[in-house]
N, CA, C and O atoms as CSV, one atom per row, in Angstrom:
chain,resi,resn,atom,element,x,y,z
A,1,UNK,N,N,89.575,34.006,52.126
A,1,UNK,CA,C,88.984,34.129,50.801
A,1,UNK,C,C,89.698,35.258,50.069
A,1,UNK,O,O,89.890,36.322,50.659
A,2,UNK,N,N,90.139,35.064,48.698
A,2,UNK,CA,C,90.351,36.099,47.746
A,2,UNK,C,C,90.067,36.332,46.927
A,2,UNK,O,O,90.294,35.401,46.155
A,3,UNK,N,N,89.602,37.156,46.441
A,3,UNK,CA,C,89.003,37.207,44.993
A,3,UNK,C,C,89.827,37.525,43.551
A,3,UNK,O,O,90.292,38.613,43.210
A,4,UNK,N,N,89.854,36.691,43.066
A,4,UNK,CA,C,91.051,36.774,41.377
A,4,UNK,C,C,90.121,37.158,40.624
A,4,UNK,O,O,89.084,36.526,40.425
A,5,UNK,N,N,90.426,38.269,40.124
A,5,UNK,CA,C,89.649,38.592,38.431
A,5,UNK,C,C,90.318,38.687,37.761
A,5,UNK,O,O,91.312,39.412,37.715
A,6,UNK,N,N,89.608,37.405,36.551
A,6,UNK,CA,C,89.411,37.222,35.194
A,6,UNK,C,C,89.031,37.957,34.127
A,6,UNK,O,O,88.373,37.471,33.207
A,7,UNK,N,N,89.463,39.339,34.172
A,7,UNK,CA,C,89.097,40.046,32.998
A,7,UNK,C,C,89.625,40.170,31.858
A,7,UNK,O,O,89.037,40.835,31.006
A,8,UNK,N,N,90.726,39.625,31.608
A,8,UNK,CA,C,92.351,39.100,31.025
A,8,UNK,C,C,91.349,37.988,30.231
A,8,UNK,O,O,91.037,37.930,29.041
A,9,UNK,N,N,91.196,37.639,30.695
A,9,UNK,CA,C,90.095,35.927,30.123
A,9,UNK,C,C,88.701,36.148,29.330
A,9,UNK,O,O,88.247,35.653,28.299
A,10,UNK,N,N,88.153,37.233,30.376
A,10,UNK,CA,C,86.690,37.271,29.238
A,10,UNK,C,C,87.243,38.508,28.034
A,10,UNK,O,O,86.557,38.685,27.027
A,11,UNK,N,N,88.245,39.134,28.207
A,11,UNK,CA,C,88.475,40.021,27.360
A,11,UNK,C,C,89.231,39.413,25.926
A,11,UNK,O,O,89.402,39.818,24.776
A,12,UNK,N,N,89.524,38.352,26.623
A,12,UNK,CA,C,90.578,37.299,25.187
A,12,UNK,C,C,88.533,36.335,24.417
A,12,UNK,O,O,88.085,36.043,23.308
A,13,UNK,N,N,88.296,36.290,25.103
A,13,UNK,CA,C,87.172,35.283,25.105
A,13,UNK,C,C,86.177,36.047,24.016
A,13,UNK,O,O,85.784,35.546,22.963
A,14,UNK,N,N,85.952,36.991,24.369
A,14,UNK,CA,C,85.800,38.197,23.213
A,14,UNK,C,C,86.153,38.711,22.182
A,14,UNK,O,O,85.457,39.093,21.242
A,15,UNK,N,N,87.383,38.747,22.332
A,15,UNK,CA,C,88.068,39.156,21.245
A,15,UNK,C,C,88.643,40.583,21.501
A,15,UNK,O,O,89.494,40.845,20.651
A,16,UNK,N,N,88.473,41.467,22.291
A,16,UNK,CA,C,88.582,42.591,22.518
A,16,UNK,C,C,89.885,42.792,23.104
A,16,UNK,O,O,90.556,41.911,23.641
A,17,UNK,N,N,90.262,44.227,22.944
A,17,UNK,CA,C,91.237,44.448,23.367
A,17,UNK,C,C,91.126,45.870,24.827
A,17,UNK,O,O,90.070,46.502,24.879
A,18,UNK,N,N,91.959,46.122,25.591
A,18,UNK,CA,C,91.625,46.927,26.915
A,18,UNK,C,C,90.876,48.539,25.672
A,18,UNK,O,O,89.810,49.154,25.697
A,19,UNK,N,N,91.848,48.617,24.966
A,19,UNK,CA,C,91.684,49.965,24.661
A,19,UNK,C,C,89.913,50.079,24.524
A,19,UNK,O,O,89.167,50.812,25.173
A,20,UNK,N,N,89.479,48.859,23.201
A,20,UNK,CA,C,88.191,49.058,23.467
A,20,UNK,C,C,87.407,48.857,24.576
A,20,UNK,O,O,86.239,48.901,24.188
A,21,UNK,N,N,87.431,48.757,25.171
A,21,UNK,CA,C,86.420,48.682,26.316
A,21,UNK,C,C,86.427,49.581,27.507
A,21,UNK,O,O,85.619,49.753,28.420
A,22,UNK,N,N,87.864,50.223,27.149
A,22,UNK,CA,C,87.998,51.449,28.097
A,22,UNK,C,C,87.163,52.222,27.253
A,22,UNK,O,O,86.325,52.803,27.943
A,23,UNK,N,N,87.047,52.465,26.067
A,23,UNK,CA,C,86.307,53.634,25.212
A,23,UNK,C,C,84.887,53.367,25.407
A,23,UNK,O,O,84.056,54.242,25.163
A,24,UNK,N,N,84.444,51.804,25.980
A,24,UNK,CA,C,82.953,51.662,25.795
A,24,UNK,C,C,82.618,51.615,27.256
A,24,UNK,O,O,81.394,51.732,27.306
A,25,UNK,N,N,82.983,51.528,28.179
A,25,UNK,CA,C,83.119,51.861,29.763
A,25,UNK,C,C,83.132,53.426,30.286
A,25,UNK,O,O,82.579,53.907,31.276
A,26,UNK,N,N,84.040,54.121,29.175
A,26,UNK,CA,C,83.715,55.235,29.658
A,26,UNK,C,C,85.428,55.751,30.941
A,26,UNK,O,O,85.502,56.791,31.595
A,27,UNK,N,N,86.429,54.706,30.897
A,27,UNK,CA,C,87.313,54.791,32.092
A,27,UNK,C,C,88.433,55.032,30.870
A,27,UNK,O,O,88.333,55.170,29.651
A,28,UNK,N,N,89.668,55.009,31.918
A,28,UNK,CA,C,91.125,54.696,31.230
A,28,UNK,C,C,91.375,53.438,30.893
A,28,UNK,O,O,90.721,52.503,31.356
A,29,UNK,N,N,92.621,53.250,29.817
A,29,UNK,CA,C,93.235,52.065,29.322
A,29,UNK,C,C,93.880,51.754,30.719
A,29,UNK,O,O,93.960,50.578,31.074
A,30,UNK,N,N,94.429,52.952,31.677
A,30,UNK,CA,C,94.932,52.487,32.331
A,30,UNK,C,C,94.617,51.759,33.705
A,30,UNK,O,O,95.390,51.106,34.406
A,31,UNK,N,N,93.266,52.047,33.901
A,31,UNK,CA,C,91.900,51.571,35.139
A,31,UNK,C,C,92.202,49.838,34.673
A,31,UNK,O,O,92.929,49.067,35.300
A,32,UNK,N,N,91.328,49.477,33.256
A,32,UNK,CA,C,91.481,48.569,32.582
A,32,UNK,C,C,92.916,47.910,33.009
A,32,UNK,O,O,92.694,46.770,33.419
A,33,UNK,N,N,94.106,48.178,33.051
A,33,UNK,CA,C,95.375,47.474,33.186
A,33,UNK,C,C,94.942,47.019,34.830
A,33,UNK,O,O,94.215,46.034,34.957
A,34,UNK,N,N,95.349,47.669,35.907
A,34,UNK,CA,C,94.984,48.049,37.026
A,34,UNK,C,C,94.102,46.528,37.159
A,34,UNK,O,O,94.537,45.539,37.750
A,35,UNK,N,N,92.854,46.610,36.504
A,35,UNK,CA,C,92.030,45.955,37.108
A,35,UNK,C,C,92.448,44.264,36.818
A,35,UNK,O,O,92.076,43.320,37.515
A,36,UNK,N,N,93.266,44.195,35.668
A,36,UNK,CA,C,93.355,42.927,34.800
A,36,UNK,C,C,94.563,42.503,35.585
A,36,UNK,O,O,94.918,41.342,35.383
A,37,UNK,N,N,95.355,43.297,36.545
A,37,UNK,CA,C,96.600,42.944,36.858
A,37,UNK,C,C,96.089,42.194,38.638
A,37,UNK,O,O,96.713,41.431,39.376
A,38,UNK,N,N,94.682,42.866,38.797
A,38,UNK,CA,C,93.812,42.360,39.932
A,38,UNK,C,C,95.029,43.051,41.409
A,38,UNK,O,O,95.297,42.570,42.509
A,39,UNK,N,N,95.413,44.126,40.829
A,39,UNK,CA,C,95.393,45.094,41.787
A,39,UNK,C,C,94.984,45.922,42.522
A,39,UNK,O,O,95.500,46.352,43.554
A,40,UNK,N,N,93.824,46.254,41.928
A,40,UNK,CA,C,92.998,46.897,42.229
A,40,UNK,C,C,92.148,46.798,43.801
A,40,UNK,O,O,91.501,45.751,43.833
A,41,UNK,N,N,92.037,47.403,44.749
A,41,UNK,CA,C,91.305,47.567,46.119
A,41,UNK,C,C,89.777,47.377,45.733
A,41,UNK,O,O,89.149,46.508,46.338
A,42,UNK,N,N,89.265,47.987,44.953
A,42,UNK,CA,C,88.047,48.436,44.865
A,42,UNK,C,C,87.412,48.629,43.547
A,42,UNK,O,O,88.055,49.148,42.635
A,43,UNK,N,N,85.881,48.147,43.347
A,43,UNK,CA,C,85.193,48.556,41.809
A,43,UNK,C,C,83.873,48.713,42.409
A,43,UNK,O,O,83.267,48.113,43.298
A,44,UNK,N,N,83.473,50.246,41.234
A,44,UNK,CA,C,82.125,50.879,41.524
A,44,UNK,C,C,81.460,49.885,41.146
A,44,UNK,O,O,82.025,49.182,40.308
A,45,UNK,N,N,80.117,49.473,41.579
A,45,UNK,CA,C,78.945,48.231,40.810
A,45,UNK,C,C,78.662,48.979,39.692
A,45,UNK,O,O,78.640,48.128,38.804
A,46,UNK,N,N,78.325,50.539,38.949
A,46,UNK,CA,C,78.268,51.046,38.090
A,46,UNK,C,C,79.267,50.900,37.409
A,46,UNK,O,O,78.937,50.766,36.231
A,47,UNK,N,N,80.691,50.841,37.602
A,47,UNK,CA,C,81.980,50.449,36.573
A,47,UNK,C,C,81.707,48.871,36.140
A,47,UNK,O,O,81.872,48.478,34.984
A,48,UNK,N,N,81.195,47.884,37.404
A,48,UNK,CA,C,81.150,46.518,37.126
A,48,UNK,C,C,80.338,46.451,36.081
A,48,UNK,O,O,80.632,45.868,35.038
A,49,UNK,N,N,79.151,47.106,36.319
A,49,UNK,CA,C,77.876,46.932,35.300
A,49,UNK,C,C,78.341,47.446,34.007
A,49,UNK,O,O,77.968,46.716,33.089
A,50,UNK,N,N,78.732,48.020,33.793
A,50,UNK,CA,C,79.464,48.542,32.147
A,50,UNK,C,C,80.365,47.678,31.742
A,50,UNK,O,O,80.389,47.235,30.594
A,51,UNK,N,N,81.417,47.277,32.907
A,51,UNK,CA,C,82.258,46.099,32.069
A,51,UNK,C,C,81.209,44.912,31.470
A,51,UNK,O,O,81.059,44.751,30.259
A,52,UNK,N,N,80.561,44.165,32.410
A,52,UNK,CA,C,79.799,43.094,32.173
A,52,UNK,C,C,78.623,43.337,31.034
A,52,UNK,O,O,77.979,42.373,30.620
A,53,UNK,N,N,78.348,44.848,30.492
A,53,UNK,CA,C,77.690,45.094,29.401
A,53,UNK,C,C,78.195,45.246,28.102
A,53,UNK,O,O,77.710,44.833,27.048
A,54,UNK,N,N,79.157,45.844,28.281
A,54,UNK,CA,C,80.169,45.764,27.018
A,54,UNK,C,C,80.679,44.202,26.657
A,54,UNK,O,O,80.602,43.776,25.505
A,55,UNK,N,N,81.178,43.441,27.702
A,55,UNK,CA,C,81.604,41.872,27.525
A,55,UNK,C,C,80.102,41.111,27.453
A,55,UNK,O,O,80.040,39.923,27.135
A,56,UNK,N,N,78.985,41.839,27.750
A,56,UNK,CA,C,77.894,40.808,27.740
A,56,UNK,C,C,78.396,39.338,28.596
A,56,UNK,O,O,78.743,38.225,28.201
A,57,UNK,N,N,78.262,39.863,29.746
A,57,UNK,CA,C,78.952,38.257,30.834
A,57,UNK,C,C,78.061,39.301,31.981
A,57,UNK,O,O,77.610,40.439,32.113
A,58,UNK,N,N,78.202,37.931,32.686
A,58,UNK,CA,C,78.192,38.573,33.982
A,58,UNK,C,C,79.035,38.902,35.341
A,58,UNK,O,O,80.021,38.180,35.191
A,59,UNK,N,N,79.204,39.577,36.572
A,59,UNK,CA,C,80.077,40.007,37.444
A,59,UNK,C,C,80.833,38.657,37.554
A,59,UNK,O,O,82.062,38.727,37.513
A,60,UNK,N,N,80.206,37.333,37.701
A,60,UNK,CA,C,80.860,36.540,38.056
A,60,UNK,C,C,81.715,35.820,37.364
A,60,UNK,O,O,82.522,35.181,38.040
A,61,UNK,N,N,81.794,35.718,36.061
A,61,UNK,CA,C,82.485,35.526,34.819
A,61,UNK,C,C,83.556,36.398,34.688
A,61,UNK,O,O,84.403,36.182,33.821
A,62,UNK,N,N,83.638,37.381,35.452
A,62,UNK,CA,C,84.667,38.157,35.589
A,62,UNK,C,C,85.415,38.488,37.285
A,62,UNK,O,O,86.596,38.806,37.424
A,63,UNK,N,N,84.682,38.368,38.146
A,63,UNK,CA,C,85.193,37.898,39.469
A,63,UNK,C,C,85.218,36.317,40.036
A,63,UNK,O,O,84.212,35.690,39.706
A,64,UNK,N,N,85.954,35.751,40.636
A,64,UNK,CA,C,86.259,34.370,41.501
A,64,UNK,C,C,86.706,34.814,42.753
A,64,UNK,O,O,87.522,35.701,43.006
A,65,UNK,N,N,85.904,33.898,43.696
A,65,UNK,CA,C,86.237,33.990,44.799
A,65,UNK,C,C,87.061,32.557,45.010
A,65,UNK,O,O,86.568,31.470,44.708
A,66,UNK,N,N,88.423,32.726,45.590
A,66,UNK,CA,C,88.971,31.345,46.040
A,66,UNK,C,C,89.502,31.336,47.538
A,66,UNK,O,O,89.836,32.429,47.995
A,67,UNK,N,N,89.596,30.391,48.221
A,67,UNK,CA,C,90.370,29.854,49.060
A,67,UNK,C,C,91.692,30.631,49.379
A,67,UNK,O,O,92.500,30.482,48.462
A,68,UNK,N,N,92.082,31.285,50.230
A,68,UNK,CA,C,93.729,31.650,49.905
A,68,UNK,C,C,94.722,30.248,50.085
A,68,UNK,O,O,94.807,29.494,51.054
A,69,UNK,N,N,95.353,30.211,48.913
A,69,UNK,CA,C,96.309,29.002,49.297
A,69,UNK,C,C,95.965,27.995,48.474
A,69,UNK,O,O,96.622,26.954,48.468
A,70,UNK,N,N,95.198,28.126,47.904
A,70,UNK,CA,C,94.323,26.996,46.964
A,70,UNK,C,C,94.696,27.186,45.610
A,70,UNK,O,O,94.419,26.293,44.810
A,71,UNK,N,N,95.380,28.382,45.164
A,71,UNK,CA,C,95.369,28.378,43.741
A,71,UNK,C,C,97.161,28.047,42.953
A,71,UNK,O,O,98.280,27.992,43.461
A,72,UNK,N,N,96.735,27.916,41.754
A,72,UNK,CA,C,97.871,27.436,41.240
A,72,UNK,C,C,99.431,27.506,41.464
A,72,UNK,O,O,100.415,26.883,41.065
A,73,UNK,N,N,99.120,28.779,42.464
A,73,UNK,CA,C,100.192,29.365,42.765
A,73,UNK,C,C,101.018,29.072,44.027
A,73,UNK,O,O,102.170,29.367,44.344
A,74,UNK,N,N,99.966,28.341,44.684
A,74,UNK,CA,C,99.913,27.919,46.153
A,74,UNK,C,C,101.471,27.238,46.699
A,74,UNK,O,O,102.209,26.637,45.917
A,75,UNK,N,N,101.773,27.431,48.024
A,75,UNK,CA,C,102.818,26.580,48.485
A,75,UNK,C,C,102.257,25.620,48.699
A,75,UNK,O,O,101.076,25.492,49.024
A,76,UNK,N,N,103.436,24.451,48.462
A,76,UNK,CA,C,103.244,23.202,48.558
A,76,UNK,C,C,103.896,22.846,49.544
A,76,UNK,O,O,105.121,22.932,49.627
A,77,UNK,N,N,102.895,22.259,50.688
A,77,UNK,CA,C,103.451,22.111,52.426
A,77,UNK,C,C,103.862,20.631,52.526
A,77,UNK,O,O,104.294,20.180,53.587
């Protein structure tokens, strides 16, 4: 299992851009990059809960859990 986040997606879906929502989160533009690039190891449930309040969505609208190997990106055996 891996988890891909979509924050790239609810943030277009919005209309918003990283800068705002780093200012309404309370983090860096650069946390925001980090997280959208789904590099990221780790997120506080208090950072989650501010993203998903500012986007008005919820965790899961912004996290997916998939299959490894399953996604678009997948080798083809």
């Amino acid at each position: 299992m891996e988890i891909i986040v979509r924050l790239d997606v609810m943030l277009a879906t919005r209309k918003m851009r990283s800068r705002e929502l780093a200012e309404k989160v309370g983090i860096t533009e650069q946390n925001i990059s980090v997280l959208k690039s789904g590099k990221v190891k780790g997120i506080r449930f208090e950072t989650l809960a501010k993203i998903c309040d500012a986007l008005n969505c919820q965790p899961g609208d912004i996290l997916e859990a998939v299959e490894i190997g399953s996604g678009p990106n997948a080798l083809q055996g």
